[in-house]
N, C-alpha and C positions, 0 to 999 in steps of 0.2 A: 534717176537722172538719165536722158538716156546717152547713148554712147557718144552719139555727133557734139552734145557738149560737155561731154565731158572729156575728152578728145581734146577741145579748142583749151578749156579751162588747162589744162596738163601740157599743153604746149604753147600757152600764150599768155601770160599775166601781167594785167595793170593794179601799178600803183598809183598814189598819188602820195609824193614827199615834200616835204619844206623845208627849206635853209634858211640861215640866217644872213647878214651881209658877210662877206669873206669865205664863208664855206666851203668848199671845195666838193664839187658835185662829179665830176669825172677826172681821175688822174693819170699826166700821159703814161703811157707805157704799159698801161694795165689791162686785162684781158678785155673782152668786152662780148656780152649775150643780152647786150640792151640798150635800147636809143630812149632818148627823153624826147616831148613836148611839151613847150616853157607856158604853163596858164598863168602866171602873173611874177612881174617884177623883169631883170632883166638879171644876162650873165656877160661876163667876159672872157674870151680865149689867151689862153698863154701855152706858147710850144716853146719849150727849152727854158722855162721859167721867165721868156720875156713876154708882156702883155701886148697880143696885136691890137689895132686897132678898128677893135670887132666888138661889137657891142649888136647882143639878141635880143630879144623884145618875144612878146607873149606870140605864139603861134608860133615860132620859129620851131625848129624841127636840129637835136644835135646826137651826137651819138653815133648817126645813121653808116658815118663811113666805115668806124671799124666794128661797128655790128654786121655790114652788109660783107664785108672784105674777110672777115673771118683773121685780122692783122690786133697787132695792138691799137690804141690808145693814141692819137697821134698829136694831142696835148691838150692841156688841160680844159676844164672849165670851171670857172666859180660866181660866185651870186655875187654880183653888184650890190644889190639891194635886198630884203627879205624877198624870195623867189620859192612858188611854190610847181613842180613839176611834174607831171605823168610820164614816169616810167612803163614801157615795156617789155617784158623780158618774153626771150622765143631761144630756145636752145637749139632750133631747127630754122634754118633761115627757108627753106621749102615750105615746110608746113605752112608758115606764115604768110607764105606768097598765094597757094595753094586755097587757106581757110579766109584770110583775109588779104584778098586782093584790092581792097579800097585804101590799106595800110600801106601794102608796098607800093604803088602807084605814088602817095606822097611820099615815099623816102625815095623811089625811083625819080620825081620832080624834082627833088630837094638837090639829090646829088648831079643833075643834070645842067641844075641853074647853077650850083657851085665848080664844075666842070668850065662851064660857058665865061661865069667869071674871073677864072684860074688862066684860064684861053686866052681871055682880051689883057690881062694884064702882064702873062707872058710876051703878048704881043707888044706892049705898048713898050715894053724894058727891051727887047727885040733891038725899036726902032731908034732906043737911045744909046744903043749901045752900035748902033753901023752910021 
């Protein structure tokens, strides 16, 4: 094999896992050295045990912020429904950026549009609050 992948293989691994409904796929607080990609079914978020109302869909992208942040877990996710999803795992957030810059680009997008949407509705609580 030569070095270049075996290199990638040793610092970048996918899986592919499935849950069943209620599962519990990411739990807050917990360390974090891997984002998922939801290929079928959907999830829902809970931070501090209450369920927002967030509901993810296949292609959605989750994980991303305290894998990117190097932070805990900033709250849950679990399967709505049977949910099968692509884990993975990078113990080096450079590397990753580095070997697979097609990768960090979407989780660079993802957390950018979650940014933008965090923005507008700090704003809109802003204007109900003056």
């Amino acid at each position: 094999m030569p070095t270049t992948s075996l290199s990638i293989y040793l610092h970048f691994v996918q899986t592919i896992e499935k849950f069943s409904a209620g599962a519990t796929i990411i739990r807050e607080g917990d360390s974090a050295n891997c984002f998922y990609i939801l290929e079928k079914g959907a999830v829902e978020i809970y931070v501090d045990e209450t369920l927002l109302n967030v509901i993810m869909y296949p292609g959605s992208i989750f994980g991303e912020i305290a894998f990117a942040s190097g932070k805990k877990r900033t709250g849950s996710i679990k399967a709505r429904t049977e949910t099968t999803v692509r884990k993975y795992e990078c113990d080096n957030l450079e590397i990753l950026i580095s070997e697979h810059p097609d990768v960090a680009a979407m989780i660079i997008e993802t957390l950018a549009n979650r940014l933008t949407r965090t923005t507008e509705k700090l704003s809109e609580l802003a204007k109900h609050l003056n």
